[in-house]
SEMIRO-739280 format. One record per residue (C-alpha): residue in three letters; chain; residue number from 1; y, z, x. Coordinates in nm, 2 decimals, m for minus. Each point is the difference from the previous one (the first is absolute). Example, Ala and Ser with C-alpha at 12.3 -4.5 7.8 and 13.67 -1.06 7.14 Angstrom:
BEGIN
(atom 'Ala' 'A' 1 (m0.45 0.78 1.23))
(atom 'Ser' 'A' 2 (0.34 m0.07 0.14))
END
This chain:
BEGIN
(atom 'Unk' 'A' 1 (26.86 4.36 3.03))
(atom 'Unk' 'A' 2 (0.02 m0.27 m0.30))
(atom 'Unk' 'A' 3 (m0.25 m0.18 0.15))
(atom 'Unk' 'A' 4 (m0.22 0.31 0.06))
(atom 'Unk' 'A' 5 (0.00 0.10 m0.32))
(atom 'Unk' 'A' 6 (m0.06 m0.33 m0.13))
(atom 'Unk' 'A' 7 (m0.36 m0.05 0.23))
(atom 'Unk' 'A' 8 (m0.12 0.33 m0.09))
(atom 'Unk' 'A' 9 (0.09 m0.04 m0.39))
(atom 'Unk' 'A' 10 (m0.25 m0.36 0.08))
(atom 'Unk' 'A' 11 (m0.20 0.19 0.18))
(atom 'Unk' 'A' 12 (m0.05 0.26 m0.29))
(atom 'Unk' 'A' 13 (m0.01 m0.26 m0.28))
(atom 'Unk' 'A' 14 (m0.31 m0.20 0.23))
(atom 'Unk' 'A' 15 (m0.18 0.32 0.05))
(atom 'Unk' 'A' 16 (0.00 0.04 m0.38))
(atom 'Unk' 'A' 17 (m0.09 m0.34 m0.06))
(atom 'Unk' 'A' 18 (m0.32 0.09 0.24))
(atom 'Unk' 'A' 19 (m0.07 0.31 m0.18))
(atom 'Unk' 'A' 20 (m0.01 m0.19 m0.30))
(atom 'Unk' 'A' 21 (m0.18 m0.29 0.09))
(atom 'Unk' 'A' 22 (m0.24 0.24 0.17))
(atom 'Unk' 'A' 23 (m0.04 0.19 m0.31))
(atom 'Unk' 'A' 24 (m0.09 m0.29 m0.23))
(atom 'Unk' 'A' 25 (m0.22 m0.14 0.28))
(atom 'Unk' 'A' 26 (m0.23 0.35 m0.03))
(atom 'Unk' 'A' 27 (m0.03 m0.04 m0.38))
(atom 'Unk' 'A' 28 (m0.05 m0.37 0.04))
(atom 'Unk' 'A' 29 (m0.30 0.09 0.24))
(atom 'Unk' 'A' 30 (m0.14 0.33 m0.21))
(atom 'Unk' 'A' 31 (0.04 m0.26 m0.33))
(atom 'Unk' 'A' 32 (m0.22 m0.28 0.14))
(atom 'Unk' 'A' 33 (m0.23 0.29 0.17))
(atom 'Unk' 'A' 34 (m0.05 0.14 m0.40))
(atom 'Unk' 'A' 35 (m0.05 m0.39 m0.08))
(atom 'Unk' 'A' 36 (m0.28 m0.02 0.26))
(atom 'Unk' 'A' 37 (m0.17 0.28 m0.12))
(atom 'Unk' 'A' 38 (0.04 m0.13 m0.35))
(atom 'Unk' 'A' 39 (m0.19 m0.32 0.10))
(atom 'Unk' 'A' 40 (m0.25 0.10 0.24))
(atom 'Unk' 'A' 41 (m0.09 0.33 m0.32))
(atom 'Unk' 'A' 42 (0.00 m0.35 m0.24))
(atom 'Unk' 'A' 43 (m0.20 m0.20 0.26))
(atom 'Unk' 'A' 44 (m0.26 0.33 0.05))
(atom 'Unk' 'A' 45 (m0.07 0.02 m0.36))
(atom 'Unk' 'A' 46 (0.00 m0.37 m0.07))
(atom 'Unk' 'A' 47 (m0.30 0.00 0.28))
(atom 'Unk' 'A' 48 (m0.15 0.34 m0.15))
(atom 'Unk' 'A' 49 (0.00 m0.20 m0.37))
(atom 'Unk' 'A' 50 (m0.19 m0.35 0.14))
(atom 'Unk' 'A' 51 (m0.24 0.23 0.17))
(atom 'Unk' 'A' 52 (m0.09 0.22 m0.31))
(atom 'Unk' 'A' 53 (m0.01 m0.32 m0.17))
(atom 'Unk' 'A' 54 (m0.28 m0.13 0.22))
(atom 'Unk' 'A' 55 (m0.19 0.29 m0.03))
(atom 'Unk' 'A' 56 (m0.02 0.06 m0.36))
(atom 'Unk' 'A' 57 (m0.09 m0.39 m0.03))
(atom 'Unk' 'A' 58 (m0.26 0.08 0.25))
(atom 'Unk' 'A' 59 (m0.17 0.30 m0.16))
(atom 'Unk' 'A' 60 (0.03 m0.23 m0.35))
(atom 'Unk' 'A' 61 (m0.21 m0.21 0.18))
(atom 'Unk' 'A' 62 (m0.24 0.25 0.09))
(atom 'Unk' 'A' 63 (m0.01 0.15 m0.30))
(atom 'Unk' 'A' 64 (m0.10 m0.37 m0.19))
(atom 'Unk' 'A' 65 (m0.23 m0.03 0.23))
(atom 'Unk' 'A' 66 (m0.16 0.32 m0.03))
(atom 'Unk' 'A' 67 (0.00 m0.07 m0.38))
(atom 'Unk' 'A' 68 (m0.14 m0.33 0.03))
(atom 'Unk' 'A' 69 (m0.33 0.16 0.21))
(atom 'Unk' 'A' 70 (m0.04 0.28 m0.29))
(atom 'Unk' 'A' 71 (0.03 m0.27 m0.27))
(atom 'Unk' 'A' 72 (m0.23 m0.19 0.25))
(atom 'Unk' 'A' 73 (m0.26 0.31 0.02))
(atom 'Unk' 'A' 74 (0.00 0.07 m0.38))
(atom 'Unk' 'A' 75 (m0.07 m0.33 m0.08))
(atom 'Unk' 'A' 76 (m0.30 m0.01 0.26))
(atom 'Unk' 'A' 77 (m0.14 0.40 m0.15))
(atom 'Unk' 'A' 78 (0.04 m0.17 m0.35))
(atom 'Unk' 'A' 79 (m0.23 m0.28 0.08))
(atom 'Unk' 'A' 80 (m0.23 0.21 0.15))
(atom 'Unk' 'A' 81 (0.00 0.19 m0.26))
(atom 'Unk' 'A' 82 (m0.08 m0.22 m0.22))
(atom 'Unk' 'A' 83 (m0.30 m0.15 0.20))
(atom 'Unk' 'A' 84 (m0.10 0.35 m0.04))
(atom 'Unk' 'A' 85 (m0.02 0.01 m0.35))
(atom 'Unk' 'A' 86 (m0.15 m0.30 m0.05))
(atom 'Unk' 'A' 87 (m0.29 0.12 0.24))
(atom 'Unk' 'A' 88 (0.05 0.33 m0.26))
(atom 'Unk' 'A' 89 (0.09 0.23 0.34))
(atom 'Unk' 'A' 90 (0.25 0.26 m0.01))
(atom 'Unk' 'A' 91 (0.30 m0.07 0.25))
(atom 'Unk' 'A' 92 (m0.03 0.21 0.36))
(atom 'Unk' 'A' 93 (0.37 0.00 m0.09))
(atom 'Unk' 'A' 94 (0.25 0.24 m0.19))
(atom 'Unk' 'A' 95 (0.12 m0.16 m0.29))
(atom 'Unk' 'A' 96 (0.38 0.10 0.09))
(atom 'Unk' 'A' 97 (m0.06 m0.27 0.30))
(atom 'Unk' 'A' 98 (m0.16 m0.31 m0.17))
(atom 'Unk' 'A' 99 (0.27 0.05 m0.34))
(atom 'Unk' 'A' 100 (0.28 m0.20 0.00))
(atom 'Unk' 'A' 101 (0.32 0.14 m0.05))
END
């Protein structure tokens, strides 16, 4: 009956141990699950930021050169502007698109 008793209280005493091991094993996985979601969130936004970078150096771009054709344009209006007054002929052009800003 000794003996009995003494298998079941091991038997009792390894269950808990599984229990507990099992327990610590689920937060062990949820914990690295969170830590995974954590990274890949990180990852996502580090991705999100390079690409946002990109674009606003692309639509710089576009914007200097955009600025560079008006420049470009006011420059060519003024000198025809000038021609014209030299020949003493009024511009075809409004003035608010031959002045430089």
């Amino acid at each position: 009956q000794r003996i009995l008793d003494s298998e079941e209280k091991k038997s009792a005493e390894l269950m808990a141990i599984s229990c507990q091991l099992q327990s610590e094993m689920a937060q062990l996985i949820a914990k690295n699950e969170m830590a995974l979601r954590t990274h890949r969130r990180a990852r996502n936004r580090s991705i999100d930021a390079r690409h946002q970078h990109r674009t606003e150096m692309a639509l710089r771009d576009e914007i200097s050169e955009i600025e560079n054709a008006i420049r470009t344009e006011r420059l060519k209006a003024n000198k025809f502007r000038s021609s014209l007054s030299v020949l003493h002929v009024d511009s075809p052009y409004p003035p608010h698109l031959t002045q430089s800003r």
